[in-house]
N, C-alpha and C positions, 0 to 999 in steps of 0.2 A: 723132307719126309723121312729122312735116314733116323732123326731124332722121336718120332711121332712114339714110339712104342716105349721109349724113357720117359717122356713126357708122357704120355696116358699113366703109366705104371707108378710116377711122383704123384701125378694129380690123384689117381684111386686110391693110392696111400695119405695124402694128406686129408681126402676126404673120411677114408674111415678113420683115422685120427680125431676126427673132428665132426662126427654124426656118432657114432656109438656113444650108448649113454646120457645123449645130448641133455635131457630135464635131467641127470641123476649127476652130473660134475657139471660145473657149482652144482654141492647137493643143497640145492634149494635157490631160489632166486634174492641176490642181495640186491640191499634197497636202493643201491645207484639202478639196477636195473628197472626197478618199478619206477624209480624217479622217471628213469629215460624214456618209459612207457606210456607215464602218465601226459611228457610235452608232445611225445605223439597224438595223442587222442585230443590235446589242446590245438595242435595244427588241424587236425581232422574237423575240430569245431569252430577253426576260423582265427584262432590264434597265433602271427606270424611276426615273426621278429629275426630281425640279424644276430643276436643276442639273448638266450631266455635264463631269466634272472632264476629259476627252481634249479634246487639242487646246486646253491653255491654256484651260480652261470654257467652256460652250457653254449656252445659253439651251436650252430643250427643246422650244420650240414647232415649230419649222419642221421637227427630226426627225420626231416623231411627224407631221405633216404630208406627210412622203416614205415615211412609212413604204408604203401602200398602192401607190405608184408600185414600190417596190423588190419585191412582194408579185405584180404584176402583172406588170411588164416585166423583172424578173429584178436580178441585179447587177448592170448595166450601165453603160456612158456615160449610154445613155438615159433610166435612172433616178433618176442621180445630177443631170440637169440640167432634166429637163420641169418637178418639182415648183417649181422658180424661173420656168421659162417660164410656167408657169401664174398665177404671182404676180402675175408681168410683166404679163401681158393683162389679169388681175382690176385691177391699177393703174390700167392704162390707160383701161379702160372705168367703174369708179368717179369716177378722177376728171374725167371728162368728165362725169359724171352730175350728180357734185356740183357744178361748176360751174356745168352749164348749170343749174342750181338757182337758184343763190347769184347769177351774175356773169353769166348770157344765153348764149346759142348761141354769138355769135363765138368767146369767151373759150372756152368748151366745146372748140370746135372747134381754138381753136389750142393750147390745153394738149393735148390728145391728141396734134397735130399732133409738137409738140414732145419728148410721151413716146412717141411713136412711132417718129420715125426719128432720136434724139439716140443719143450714144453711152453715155452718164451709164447712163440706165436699160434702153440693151441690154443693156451687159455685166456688168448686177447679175441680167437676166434669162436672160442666156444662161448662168451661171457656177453651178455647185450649191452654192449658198452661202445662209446664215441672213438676211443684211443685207433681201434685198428684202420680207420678211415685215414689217419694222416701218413704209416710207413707207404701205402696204396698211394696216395696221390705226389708225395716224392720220388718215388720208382717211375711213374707218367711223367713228371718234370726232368728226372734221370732222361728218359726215354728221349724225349725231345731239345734237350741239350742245345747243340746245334741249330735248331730253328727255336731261335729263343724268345719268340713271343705265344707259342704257344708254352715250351718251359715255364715263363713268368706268371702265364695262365693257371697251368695248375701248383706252380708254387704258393700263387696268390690263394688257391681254392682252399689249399693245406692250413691255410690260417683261421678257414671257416669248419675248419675238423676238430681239433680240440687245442688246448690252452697249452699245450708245451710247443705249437709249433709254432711261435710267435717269435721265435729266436733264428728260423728258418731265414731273413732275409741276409745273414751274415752268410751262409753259404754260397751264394754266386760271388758275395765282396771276397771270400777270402779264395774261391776259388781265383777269381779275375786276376787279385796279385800274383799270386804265385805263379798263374800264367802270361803274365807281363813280366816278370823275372825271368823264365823260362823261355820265354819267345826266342826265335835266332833274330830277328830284324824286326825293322820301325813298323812295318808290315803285317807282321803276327804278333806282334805288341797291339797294334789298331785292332784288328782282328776279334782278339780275346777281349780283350775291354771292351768293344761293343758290347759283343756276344753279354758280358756281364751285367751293362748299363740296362740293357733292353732286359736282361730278366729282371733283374732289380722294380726298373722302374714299372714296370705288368702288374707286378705283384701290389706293389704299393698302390696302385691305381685300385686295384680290387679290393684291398684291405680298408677303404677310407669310409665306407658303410660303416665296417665293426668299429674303425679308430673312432668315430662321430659318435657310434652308439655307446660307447664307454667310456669317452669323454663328457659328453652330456649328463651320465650318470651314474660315477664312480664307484654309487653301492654298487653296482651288479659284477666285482669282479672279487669279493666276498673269500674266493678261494685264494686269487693269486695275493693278497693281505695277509693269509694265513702262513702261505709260505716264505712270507720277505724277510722271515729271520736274519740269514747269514748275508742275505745282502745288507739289511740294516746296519748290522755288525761292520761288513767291510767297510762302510760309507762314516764308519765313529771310526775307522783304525784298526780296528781286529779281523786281523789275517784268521785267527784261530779256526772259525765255525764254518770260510770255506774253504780250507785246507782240509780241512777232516770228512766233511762232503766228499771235495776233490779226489781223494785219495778214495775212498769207501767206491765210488763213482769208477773209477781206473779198473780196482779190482774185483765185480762185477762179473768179469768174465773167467774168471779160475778162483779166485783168493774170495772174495765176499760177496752175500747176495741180499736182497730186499730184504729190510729187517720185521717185514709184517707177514701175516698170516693170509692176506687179502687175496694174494695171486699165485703162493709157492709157500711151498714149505721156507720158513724164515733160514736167511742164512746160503741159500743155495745158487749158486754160480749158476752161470748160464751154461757152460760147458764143462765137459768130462776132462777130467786130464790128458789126454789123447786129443782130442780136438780143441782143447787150449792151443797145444802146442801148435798147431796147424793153422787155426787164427793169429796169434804172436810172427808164426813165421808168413802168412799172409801179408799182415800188418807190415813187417819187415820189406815185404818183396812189394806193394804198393810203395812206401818211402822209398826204397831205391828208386824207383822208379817216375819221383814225385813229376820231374818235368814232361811227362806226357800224362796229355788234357785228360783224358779217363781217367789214368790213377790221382790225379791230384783232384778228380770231380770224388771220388771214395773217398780219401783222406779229409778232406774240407766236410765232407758229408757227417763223418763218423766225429769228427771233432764238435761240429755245432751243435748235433744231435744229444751230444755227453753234457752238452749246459744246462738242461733242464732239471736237470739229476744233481748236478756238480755243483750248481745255487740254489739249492733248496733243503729244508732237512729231514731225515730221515732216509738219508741216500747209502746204498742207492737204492733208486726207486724204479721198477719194472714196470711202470704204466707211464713214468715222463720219459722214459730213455725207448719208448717204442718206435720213435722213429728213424733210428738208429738199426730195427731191427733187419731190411735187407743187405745193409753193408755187412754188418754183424756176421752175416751166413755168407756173406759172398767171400769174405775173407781167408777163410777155411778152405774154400773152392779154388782160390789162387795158387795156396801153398799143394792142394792136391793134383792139378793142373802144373804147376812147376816140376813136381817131380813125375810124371808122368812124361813130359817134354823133354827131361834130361836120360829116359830114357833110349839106349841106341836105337837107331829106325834103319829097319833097310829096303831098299828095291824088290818089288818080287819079280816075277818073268816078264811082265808088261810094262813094267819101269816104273809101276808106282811105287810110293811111297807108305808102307805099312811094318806096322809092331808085329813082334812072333807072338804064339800062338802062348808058353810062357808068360809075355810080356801082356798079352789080355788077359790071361787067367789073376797076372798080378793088381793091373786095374779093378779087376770083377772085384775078388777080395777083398780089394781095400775100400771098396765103397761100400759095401755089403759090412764091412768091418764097421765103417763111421754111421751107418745105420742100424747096423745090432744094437750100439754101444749105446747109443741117443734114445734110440726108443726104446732098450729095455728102462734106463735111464726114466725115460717117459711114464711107463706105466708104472716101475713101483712108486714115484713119486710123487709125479700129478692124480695118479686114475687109483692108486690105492692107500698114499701114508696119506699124503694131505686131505681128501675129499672125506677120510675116517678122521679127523682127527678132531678132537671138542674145541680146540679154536678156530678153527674153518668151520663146524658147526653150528656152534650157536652165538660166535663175537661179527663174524660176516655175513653168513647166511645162513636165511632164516629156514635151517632144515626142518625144522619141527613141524613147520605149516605147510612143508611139502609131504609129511608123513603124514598129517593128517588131511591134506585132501587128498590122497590114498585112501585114508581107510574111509573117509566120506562117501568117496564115489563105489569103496565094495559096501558098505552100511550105510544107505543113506537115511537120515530120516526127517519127520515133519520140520522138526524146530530144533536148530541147532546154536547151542552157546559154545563161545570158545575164551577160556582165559588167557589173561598174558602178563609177565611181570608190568607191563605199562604199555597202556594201548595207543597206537598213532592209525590214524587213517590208511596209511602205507600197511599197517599190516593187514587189513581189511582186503587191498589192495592187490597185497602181495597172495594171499590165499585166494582170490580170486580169481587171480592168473593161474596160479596152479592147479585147479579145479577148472578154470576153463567157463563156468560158470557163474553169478552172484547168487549163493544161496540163504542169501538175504539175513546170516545170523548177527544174533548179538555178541558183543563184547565187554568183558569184564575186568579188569585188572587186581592180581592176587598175591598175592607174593612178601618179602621180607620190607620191600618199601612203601608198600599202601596198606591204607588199612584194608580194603577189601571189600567187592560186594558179589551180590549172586542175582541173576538175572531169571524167572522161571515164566516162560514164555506163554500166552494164553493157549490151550488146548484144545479143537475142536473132536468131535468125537470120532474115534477111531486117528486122532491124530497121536505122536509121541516126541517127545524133546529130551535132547543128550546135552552133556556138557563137557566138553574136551578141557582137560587140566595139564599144562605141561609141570614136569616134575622140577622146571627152576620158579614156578610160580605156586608153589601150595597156599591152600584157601585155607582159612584159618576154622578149627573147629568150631568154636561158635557159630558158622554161618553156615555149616552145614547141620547142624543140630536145629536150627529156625529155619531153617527152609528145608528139612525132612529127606534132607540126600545121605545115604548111607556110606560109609567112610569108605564099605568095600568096592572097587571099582567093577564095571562090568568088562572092563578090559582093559590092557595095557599096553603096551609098545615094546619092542626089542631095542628098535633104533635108540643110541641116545643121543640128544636129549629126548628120553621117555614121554610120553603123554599116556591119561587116565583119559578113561570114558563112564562118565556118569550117567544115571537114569534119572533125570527132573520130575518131581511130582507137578500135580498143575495147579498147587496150593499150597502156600507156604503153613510152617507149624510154629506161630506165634501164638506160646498159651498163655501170657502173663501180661497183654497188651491192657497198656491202663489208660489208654486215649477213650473220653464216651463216644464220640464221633470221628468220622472221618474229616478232615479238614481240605478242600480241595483249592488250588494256587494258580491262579489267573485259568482257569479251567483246562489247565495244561497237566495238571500231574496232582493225585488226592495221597495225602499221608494218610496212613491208615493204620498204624502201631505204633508202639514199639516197646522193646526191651532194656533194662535198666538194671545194672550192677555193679557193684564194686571190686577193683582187684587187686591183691598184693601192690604196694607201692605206689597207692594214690593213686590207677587208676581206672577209669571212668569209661565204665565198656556200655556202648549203647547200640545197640541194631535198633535202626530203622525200618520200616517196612512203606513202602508206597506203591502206588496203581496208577500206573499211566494210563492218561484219556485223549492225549492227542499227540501228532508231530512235535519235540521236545527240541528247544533249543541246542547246540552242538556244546557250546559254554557252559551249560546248567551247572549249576552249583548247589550242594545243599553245607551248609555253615552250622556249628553245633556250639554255642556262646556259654560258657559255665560262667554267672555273674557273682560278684560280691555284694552287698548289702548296699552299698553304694551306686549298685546298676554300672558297676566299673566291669568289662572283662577282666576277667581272672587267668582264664585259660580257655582254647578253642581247637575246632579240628574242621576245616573246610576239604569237602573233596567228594565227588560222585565218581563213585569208581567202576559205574557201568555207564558204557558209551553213548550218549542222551542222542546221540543224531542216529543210533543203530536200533532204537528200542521203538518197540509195536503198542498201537492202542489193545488195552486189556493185558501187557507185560505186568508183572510181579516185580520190584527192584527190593532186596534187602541190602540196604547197605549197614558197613559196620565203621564206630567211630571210636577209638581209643586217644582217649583226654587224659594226660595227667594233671592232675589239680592242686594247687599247692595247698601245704595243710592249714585250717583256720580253725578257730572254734566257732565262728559264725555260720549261721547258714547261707547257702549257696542256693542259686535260682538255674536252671539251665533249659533254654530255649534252642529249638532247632527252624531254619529256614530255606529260602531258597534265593538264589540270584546269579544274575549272566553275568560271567567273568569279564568280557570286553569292555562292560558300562557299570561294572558295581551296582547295579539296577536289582532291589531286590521284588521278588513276586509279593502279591498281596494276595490274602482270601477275598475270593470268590465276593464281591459287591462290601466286601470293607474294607478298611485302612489298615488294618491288622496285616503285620507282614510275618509276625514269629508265630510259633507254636509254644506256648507255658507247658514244660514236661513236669518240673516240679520247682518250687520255691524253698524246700525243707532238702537238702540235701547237705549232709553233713558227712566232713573228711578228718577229724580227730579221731573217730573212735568211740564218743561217746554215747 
């Protein structure tokens, strides 16, 4: 009880660490978390595996874990990140538990200190992500040590948490030796080796689902292929590529940090120079001390944990070295606890044993001191450089579609379109969650790499439809000139990356359409125009215009064929650049086609069609054979 009010006072401070803010850092949800949201709702519908192959393979523990979160509080931001917050604080308060066990109160006190307001394990707990499930169920293995079938229990569990801890069964082999060196007699040589065998072999027992499941079927481990660079390398001869891993890995903790933008500002150490020292000299004071079984269970810990980081590239890496993370903070805790114990104690009147009244005011300070340091540390750099920064913005997370269902839920209205440089279901997905809602809009793609289309949604009366533009996807003037949206927007954003808000007419302004009829495609979707001109440099700018009549296949294609005299293609442009699985019967689609065409003096034929990308399958009209559309047979690119 003596410790209850240091403990509540870590816990209330890790928590608000890690609740303030919570949807606005990550400002926005990145697409590993929608990934991880989506094998939830797969579990939810009956979909269960030791193994789930989306998202480059995914461990199953920590889903089935969110699942009840997503059960309760909906599909949300909120539910896609508590299940981590929760993790979060279960860390924190374990390993503070375990310590003050193992290593006394100080040590207790400053490892919380430290997983409390560090950056490392806020933003594994603020992020809906699998990673902080594995440091959690090694600190329970920590725990149970000594009764080492429950140990090899949740050693074995840790393997079903994510894909760096799959190097975890080296930690009891390496602990066992060094405590079979260690032993004084044949006795506590038998002892420790047990103790070791029986974790070992727990583990492995539990592991033999997942070994069966990826051995059976090698695609699904897609990720850890990705990373076999340096091991590759080692296994031809070349030290080179894990050497420089090894090294980048080592200094992590003061000298070098994660070279991406995904989880910290690039570059940035885990520690302050001040609690470097305090970790180093921790580090030091477990090695001395390697022959008792506690410090050499840290040292074996903190060594095995450094391999996932150490063999792989792009090290180091802050999401494979997370299991490493209570050793990490406990280390700091040793060296503040060693000096703390070398101060003199004396007798008071009663014969106990207590520190002067100085000598607490110097403790206070100094923890107060490694908490200043860390969490101012913390906020300018997690909660203000990084979370502002345009490469945490718009290379990780998708903030734009967090701003914009903001301004959704204060404007909302009938029919909303929203463009994007290139659309995937995940961002459909991803705005969903952050909205909390599906409000059921279309999708467009705009920008420097497509050619582009505009969606203008059917209107009922007293209805109104907008169109959200991010400013890295600008719609090409042509398509807003033919579908009658004026350049000026009705609003715009501060955040950047910026987005525009348009006002959609409920009828596009095609004045030059030279089609006599509408031509409509397996009664799925009627062409109903189109536009036709030429532009500097050969080419061949054409808007489409069509009416969808029914549910559209997700694959749709429409294909634009310039012919030679020969009925040879010439040149072509395939691509429907508004989301065919997201569009409504009585939707408007203008799409735009830019064809360069090489120059002839013959004339040219150009035909526009439709077809499903999975089966090359193309549509026919409606009760004929006819699968194209004749635009013109006379098109001429010399000049003459």
């Amino acid at each position: 009880m003596k410790n209850l009010p240091f403990t509540l006072s870590v816990l209330l401070l890790a928590a608000a660490f890690r609740l303030i803010l919570l949807p606005d850092i990550p400002p926005g949800l990145a697409q590993d978390e929608v990934l991880d949201a989506d094998i939830v709702t797969f579990i939810r519908q009956g979909q269960h595996a030791f193994f789930f192959r989306e998202g480059y393979g995914h461990e199953p523990l920590y889903h089935y874990w969110s699942v009840p979160f997503q059960v309760l509080f909906g599909d949300n931001v909120l539910s896609i990140r508590l299940p981590a917050l929760y993790l979060g604080m279960l860390l924190v308060a374990l390993t503070m538990r375990w310590a003050q066990r193992e290593f006394g109160r100080v040590t207790a006190v400053t490892v919380g200190l430290g997983l409390a307001v560090s950056w490392w394990p806020i933003i594994f707990s603020r992020i809906g992500l699998r990673p902080i499930l594995e440091p959690l169920l090694l600190v329970a293995a920590a725990w149970f040590w000594q009764r080492p079938w429950l140990a090899g229990l949740f050693l074995g569990l840790s393997l079903y948490s994510y894909t760096g801890a799959r190097v975890v069964f080296i930690w009891p082999v390496l602990w066992g030796i060094v405590q079979v060196i260690a032993a004084p007699d044949t006795l506590a040589k038998g002892k420790q080796l047990r103790t070791a065998v029986i974790i070992v072999a727990v583990s492995l027992v539990l592991y033999i689902p997942l070994y069966w499941t990826l051995r059976s079927d090698p695609s699904l481990q897609q990720r850890v292929d990705q990373l076999a660079g340096p091991l590759n390398a080692l296994r031809q001869g070349d030290f080179g590529p894990i050497w420089q891993t090894t090294l980048a890995t080592l200094g992590v903790f003061s000298f070098t940090g994660d070279p991406r933008w995904t989880y910290s500002l690039p570059g940035r150490p885990f520690f302050d120079p001040l609690t470097a020292v305090l970790f180093y000299a921790g580090f030091l004071i477990a090695l001395f001390r390697w022959r008792q079984s506690r410090y050499t269970l840290l040292l074996a810990w903190l060594a095995v944990t450094l391999l996932p980081s150490a063999l792989t590239p792009q090290a180091p890496s802050t999401v494979r070295l997370v299991g490493a993370m209570p050793v990490v903070y406990l280390l700091p805790g040793l060296a503040v606890a060693h000096v703390i114990h070398r101060l003199p104690i004396r007798n008071n009147r009663r014969g106990e044993k207590r520190i002067s009244v100085p000598q607490g005011w110097f403790i206070i300070f100094l923890l107060i001191g490694i908490l200043f340091i860390n969490g101012t540390r913390t906020v300018q750099d997690g909660f203000l450089r990084w979370p502002q920064a345009r490469m945490t913005r718009l290379e990780h997370y998708q903030s734009v579609l967090l701003d914009m269902s903001r301004y959704y839920k204060a404007e909302p209205t009938s029919n909303l379109v929203i463009a994007n440089g290139f659309y995937e279901p995940i961002d459909k997905d991803s705005f969903r969650r952050n909205l909390g809602y599906d409000p059921a809009a279309r999708w467009i793609q705009t920008g420097a790499q497509v050619a582009g289309a505009i969606v203008l949604p059917q209107q009922e009366a007293g209805e109104n439809a907008r169109l959200y533009i991010p400013e890295f996807a600008p719609i090409n003037p042509a398509l807003l000139a033919v579908a009658g949206i004026s350049s000026k927007p009705l609003y715009r954003s501060e955040q950047w990356p910026s987005f525009a808000v348009h006002e959609l007419p409920p009828f596009p302004n095609v004045t030059s359409s030279q089609l006599i009829e509408p031509v409509s495609f397996a009664g799925l979707i009627t062409f109903e125009g189109y536009e036709m001109s030429l532009l500097p440099g050969q080419t061949l700018q054409l808007v489409t215009l069509w009416r969808v009549e029914k549910p559209l296949p997700a694959d749709l294609t429409i294909f634009t064929h310039v012919l030679g005299l020969t009925g040879n293609i010439a040149a072509q442009h395939d691509g429907f650049d508004a989301a065919p699985a997201e569009l409504q019967p009585g939707d408007w689609v203008i799409q735009l086609h830019l064809v360069i065409v090489p120059e002839t003096s013959d004339p040219l034929a150009v035909h526009v069609g439709l077809y499903t990308a999975h089966d090359q399958q193309r549509l026919h009209h409606d009760g004929t054979p006819s699968d194209v559309v004749v635009l013109t047979q006379n098109l001429f690119i010399d000049g003459k």
